[in-house]
N, CA, C and O atoms as a GROMACS GRO file, in nm:
protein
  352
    1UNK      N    1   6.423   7.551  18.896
    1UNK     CA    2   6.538   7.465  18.918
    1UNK      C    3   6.656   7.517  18.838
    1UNK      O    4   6.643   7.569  18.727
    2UNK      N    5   6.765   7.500  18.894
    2UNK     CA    6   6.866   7.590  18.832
    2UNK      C    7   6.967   7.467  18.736
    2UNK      O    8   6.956   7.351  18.775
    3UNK      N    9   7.017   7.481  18.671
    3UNK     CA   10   7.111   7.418  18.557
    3UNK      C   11   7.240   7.371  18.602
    3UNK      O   12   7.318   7.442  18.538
    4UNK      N   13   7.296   7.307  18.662
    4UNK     CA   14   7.416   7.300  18.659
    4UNK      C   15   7.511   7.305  18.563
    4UNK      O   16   7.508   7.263  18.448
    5UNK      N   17   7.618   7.375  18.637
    5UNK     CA   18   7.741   7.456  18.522
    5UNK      C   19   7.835   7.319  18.482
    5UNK      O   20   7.901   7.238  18.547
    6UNK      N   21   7.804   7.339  18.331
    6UNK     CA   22   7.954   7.273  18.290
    6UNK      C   23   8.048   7.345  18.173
    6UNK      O   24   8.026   7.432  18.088
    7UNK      N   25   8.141   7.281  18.205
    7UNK     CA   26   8.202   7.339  18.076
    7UNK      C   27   8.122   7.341  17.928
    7UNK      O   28   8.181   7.396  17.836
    8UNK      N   29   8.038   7.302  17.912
    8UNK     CA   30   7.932   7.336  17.760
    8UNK      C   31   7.857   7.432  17.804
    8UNK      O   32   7.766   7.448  17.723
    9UNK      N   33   7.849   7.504  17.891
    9UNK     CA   34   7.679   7.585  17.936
    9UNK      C   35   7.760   7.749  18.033
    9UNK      O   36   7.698   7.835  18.096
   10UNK      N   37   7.919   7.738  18.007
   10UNK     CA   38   7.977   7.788  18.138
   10UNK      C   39   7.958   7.958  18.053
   10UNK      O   40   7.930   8.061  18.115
   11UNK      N   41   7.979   7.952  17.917
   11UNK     CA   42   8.010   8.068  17.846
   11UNK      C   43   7.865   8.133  17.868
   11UNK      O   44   7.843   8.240  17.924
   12UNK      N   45   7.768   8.044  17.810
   12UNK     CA   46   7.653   8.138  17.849
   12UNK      C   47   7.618   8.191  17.950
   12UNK      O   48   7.554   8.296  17.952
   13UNK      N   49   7.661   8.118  18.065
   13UNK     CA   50   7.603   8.155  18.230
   13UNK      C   51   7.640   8.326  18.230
   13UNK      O   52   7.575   8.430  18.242
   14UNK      N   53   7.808   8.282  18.204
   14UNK     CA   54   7.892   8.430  18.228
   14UNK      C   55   7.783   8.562  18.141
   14UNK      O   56   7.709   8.646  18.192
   15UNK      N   57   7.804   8.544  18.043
   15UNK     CA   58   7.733   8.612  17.906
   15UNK      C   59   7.611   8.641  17.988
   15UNK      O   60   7.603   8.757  18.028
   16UNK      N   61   7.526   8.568  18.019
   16UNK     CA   62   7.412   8.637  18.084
   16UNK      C   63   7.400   8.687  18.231
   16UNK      O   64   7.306   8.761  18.263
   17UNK      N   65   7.502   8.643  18.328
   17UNK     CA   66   7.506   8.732  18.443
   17UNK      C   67   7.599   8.866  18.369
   17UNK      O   68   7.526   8.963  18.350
   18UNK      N   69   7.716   8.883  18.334
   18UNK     CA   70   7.752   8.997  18.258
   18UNK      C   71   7.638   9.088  18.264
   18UNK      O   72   7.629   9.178  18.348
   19UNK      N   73   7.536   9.059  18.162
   19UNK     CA   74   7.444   9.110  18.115
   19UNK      C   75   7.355   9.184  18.237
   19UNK      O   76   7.343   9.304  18.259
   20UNK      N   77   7.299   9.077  18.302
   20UNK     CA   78   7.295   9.107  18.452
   20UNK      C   79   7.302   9.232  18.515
   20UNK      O   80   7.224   9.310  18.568
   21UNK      N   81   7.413   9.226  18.492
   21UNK     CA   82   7.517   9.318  18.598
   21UNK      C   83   7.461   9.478  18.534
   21UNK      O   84   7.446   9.583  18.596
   22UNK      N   85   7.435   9.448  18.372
   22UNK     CA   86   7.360   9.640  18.325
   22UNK      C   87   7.227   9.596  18.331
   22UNK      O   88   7.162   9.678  18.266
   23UNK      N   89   7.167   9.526  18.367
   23UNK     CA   90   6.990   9.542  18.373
   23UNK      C   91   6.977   9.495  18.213
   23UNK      O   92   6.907   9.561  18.136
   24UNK      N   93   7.047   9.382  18.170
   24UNK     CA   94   6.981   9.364  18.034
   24UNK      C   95   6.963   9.174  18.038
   24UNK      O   96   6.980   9.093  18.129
   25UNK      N   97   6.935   9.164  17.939
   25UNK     CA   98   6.844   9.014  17.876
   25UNK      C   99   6.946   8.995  17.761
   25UNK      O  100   7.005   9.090  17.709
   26UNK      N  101   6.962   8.862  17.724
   26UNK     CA  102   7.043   8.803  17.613
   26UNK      C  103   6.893   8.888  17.459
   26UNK      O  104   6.899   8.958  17.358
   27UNK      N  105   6.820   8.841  17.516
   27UNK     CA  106   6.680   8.864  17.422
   27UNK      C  107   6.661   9.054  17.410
   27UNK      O  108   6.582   9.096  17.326
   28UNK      N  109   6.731   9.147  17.489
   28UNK     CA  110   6.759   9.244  17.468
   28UNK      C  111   6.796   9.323  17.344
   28UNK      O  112   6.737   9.411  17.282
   29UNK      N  113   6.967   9.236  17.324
   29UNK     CA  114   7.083   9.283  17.268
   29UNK      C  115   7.087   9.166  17.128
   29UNK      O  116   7.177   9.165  17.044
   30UNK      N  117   7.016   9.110  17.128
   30UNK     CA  118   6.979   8.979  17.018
   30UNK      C  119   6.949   9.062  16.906
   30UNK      O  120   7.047   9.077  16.832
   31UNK      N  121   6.870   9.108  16.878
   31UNK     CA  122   6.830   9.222  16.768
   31UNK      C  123   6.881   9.370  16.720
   31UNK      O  124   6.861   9.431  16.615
   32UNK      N  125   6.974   9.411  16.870
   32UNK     CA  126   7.012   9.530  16.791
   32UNK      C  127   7.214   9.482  16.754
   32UNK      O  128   7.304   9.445  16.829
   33UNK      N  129   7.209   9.504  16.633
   33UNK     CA  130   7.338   9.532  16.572
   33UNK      C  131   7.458   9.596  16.625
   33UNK      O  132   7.573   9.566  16.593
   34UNK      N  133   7.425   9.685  16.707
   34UNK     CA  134   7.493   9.798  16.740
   34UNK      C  135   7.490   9.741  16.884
   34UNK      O  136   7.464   9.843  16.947
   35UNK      N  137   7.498   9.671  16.947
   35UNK     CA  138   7.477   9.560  17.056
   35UNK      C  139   7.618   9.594  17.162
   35UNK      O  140   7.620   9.610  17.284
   36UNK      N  141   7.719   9.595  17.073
   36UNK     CA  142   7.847   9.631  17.154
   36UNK      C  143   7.864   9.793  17.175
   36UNK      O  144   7.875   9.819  17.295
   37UNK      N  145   7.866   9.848  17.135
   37UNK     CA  146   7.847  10.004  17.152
   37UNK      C  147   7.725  10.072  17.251
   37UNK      O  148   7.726  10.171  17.324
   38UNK      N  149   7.643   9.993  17.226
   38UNK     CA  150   7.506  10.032  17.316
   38UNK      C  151   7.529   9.970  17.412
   38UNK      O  152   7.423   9.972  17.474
   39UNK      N  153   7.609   9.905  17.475
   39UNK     CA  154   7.617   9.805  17.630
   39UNK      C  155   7.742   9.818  17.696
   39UNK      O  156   7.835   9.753  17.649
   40UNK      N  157   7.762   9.882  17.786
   40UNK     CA  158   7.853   9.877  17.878
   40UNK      C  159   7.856   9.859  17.969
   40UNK      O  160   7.750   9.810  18.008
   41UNK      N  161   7.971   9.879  18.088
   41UNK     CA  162   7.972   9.847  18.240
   41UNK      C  163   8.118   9.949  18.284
   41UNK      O  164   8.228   9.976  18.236
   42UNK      N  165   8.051   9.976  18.384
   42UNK     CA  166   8.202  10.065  18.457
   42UNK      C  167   8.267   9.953  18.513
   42UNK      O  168   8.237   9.834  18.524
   43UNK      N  169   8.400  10.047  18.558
   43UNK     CA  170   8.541   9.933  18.571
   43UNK      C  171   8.488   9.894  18.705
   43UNK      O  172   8.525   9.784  18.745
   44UNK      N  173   8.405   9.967  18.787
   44UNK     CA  174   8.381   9.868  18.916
   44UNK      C  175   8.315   9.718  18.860
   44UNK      O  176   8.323   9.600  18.893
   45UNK      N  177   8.256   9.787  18.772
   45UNK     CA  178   8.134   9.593  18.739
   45UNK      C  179   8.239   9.511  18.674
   45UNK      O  180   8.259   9.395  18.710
   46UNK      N  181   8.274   9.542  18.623
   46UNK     CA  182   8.394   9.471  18.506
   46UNK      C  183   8.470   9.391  18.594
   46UNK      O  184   8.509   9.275  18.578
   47UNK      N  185   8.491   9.496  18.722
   47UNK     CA  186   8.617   9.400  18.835
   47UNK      C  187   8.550   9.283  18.960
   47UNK      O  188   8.599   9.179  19.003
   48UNK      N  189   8.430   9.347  18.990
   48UNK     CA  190   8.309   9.235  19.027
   48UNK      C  191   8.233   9.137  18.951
   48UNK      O  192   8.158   9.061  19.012
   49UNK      N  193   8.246   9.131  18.815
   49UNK     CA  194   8.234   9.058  18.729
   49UNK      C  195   8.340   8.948  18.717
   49UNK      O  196   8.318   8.827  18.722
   50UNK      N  197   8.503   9.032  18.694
   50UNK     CA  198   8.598   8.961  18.671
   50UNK      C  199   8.643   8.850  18.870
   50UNK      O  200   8.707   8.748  18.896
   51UNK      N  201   8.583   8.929  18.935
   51UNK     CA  202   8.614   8.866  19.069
   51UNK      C  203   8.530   8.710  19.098
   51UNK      O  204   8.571   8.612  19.162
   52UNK      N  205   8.403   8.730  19.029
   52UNK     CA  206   8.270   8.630  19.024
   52UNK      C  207   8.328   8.519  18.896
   52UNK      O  208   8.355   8.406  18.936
   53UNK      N  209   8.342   8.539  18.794
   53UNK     CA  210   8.394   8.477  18.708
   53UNK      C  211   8.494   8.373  18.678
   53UNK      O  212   8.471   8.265  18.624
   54UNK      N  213   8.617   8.424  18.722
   54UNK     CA  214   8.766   8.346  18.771
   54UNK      C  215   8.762   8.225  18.851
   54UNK      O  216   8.811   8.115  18.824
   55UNK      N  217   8.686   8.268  18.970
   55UNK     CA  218   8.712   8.152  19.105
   55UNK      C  219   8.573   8.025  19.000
   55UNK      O  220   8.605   7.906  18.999
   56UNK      N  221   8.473   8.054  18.944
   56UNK     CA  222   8.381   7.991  18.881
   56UNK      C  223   8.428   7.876  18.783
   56UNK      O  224   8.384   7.761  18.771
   57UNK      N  225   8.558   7.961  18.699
   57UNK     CA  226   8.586   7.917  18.560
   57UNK      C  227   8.703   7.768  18.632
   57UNK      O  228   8.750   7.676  18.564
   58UNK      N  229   8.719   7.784  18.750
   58UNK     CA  230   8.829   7.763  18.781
   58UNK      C  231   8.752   7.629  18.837
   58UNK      O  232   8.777   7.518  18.792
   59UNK      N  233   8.697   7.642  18.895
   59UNK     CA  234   8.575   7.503  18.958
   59UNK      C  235   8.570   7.420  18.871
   59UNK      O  236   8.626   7.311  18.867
   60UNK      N  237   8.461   7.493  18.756
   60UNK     CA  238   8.399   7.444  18.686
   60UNK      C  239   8.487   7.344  18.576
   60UNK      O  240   8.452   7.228  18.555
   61UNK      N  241   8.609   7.407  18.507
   61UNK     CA  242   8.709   7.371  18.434
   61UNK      C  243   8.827   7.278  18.520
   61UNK      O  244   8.921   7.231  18.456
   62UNK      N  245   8.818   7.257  18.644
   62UNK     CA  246   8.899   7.250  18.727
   62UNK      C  247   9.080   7.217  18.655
   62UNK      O  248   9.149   7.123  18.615
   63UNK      N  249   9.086   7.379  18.678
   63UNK     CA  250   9.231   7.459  18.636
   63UNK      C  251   9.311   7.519  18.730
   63UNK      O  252   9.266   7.548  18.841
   64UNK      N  253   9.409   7.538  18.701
   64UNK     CA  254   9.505   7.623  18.745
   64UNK      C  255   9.443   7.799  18.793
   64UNK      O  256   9.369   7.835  18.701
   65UNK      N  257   9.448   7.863  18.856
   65UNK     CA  258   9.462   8.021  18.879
   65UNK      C  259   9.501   8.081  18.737
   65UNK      O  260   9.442   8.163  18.667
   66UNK      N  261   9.608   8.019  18.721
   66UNK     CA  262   9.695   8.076  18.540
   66UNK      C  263   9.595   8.042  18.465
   66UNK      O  264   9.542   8.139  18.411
   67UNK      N  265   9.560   7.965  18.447
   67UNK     CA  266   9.430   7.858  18.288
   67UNK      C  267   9.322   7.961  18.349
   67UNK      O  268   9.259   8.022  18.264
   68UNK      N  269   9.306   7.976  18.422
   68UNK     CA  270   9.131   8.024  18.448
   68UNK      C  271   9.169   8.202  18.409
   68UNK      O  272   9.092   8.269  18.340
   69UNK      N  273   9.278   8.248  18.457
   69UNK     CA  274   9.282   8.415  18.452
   69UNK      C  275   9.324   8.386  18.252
   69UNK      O  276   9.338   8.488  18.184
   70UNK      N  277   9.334   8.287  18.203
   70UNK     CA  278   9.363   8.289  18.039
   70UNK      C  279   9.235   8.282  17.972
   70UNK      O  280   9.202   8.330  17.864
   71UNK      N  281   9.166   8.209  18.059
   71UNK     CA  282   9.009   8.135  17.995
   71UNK      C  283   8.917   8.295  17.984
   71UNK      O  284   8.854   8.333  17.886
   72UNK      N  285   8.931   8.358  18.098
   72UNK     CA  286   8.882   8.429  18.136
   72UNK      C  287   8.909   8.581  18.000
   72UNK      O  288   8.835   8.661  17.943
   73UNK      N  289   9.050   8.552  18.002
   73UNK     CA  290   9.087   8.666  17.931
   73UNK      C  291   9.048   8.698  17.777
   73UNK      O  292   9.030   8.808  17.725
   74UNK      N  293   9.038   8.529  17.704
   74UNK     CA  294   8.965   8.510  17.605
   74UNK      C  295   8.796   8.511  17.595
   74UNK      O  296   8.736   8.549  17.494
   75UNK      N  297   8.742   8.473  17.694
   75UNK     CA  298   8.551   8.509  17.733
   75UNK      C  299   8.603   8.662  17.655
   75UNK      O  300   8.604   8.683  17.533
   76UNK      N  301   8.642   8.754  17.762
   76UNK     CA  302   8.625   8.851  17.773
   76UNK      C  303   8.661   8.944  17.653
   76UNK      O  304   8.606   9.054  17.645
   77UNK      N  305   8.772   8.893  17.537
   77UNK     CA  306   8.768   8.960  17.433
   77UNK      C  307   8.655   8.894  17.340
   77UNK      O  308   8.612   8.955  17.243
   78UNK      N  309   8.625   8.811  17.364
   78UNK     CA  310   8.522   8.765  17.248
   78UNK      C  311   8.367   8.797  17.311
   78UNK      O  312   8.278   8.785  17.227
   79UNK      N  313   8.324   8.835  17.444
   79UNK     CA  314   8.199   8.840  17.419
   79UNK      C  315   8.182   8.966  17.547
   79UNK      O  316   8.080   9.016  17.593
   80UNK      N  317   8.346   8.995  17.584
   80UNK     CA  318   8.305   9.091  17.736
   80UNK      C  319   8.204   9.260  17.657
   80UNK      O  320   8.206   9.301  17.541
   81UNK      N  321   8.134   9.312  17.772
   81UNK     CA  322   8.108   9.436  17.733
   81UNK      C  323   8.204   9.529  17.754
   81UNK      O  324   8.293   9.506  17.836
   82UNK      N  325   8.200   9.684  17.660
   82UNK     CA  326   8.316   9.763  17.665
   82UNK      C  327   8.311   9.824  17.812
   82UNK      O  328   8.196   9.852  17.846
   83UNK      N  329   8.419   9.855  17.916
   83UNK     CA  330   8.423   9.988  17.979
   83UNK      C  331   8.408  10.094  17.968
   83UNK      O  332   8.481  10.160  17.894
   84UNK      N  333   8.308  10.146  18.038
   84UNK     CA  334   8.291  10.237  18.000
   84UNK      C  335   8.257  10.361  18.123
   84UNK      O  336   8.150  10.325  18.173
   85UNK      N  337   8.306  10.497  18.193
   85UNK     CA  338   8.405  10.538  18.111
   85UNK      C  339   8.538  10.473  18.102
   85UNK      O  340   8.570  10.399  18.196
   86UNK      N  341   8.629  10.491  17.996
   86UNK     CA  342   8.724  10.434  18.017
   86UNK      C  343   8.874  10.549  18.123
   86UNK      O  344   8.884  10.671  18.136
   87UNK      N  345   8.956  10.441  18.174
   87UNK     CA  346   9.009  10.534  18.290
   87UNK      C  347   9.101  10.615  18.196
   87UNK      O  348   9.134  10.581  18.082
   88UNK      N  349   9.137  10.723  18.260
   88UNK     CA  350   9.249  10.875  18.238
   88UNK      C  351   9.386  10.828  18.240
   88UNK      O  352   9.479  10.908  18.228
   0.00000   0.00000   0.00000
């Protein structure tokens, strides 16, 4: 049975489909330190991530397009994975 999303449960959802998206587990990256350096995603996932994410945050929070691409922008410095490679 699946959980319904609220705004208390919305950060983790993201955080673990993210995760998802490289073949990893929250229970993965829990133990190693080096957690951000060892985990990435190319800019395609990052933008199928960021495409899945937005219209979600936006439901769920029921916001503005503007509030949700802000909500979004803060997830993403505080818990997004790096790009990687990064573009030329």
């Amino acid at each position: 049975m699946e959980t319904k999303l609220t705004k208390q449960n919305l950060g983790d959802h993201l955080i673990e489909y993210q995760l998802a998206m490289v073949d990893k587990e929250l229970s993965d990256i829990l133990d190693d330190p080096e957690w951000y350096r060892n985990n990435t995603m190319t800019q395609e996932q990052f933008e199928e991530f960021k495409a899945y994410a937005i219209p979600l945050i936006k439901k769920v929070h029921r916001c503005s397009q503007t509030r949700a691409v802000g909500y979004f922008a803060w997830f993403n410095l505080s818990y997004g994975l790096r790009i990687f490679p990064l573009e030329k």
